[in-house]
C-alpha positions in Angstrom: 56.4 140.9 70.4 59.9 139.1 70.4 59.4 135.3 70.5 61.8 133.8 73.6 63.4 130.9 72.9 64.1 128.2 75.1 66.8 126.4 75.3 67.2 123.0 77.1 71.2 122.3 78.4 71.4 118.4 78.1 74.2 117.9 81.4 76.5 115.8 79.6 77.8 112.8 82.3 81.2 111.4 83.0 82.6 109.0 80.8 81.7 104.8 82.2 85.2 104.1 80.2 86.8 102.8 83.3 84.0 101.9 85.4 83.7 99.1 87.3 81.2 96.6 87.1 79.3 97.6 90.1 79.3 101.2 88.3 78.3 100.3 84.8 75.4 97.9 86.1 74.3 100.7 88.1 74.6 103.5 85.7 72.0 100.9 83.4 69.6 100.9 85.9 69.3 104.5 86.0 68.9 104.8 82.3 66.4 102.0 82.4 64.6 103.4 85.8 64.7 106.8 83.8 62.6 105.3 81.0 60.3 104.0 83.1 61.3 100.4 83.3 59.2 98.1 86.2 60.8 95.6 88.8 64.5 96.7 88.0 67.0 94.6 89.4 70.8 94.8 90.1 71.8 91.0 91.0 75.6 90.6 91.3 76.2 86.6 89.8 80.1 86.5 89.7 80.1 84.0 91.9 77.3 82.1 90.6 78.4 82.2 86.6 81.6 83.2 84.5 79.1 85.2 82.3 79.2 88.2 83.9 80.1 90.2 87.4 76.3 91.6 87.4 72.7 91.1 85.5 70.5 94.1 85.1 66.7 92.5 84.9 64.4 94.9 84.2 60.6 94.6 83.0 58.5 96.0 79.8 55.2 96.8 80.0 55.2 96.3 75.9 56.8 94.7 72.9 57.7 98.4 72.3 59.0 99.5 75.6 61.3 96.5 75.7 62.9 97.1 72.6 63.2 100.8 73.2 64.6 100.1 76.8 67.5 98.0 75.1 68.0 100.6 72.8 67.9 103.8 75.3 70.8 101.5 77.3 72.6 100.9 74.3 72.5 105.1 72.9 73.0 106.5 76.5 75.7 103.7 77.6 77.6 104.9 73.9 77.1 108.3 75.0 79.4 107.6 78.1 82.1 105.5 76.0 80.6 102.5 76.3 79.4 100.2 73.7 78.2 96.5 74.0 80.0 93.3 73.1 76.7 91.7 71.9 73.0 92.3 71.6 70.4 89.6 70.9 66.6 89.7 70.5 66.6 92.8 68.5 63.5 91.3 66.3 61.9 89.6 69.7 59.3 91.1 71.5 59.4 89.4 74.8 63.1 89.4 75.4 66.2 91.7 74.9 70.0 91.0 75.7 72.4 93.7 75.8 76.0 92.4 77.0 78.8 94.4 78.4 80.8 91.5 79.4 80.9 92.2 82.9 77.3 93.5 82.7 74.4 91.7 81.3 71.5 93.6 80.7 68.2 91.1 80.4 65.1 93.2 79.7 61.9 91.3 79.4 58.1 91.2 78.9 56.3 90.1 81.8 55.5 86.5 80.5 58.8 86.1 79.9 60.2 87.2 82.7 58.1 84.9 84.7 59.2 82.1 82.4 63.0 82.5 82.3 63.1 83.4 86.0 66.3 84.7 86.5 65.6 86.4 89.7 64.9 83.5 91.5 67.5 81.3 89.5 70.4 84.0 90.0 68.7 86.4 93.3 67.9 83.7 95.5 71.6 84.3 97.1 73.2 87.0 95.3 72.9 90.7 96.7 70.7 92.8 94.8 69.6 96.1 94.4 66.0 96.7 93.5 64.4 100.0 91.8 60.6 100.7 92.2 58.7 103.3 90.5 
């Protein structure tokens, strides 16, 4: 009997090279919504900080999750010609920070989240966009 073999075609998407803000911060919360992130949040803050045009918040059911959540946005984001500027928190459990300049990435635990409260500090007036799953 001949064995079949399957094979699996990755669809390789379009480069984020020249996106725009709006579209990189959007593009992360599909990669974070695609590994199951909770509460994920699109907040645009450019007129609230000079940090960035637009935070990504997204939650971590784990230590584990929220490290591998900053890294899946890191790998597929460098997939698409994108790599960060800075990342903290590598070696923190509670709290990662993946920065594309105009896109902050801010993936927590959900004691931390709670703590830092960025939605509240930064969504309380600043359109957002809001994933559930």
């Amino acid at each position: 009997m001949e064995e079949m073999k399957v094979e699996t075609v990755e669809k390789k998407l379009p480069s984020l090279e020249n996106a725009t803000p709006k579209e990189l911060a959007f593009a992360i919360a599909e990669v974070l919504d695609s590994k199951k992130g909770h509460n994920i949040k699109v907040i645009y803050v450019e007129d609230k900080t000079s940090i960035a045009d637009y935070f990504v918040l997204c939650t971590g059911n784990s230590s584990t999750q929220v490290k591998a959540l900053a890294g899946e946005v890191e790998y597929k984001l460098e997939e698409r010609g994108v790599k960060p500027y800075n990342v903290e928190g590598r070696g923190n459990d509670t709290w990662g920070v993946v920065d594309y300049s105009s896109v902050v990435v801010h993936i927590f635990s959900r004691e931390a989240r709670d703590f830092y409260n960025l939605d509240k500090l930064y969504g309380d007036t600043a359109p957002e966009l809001t994933f559930d799953n």
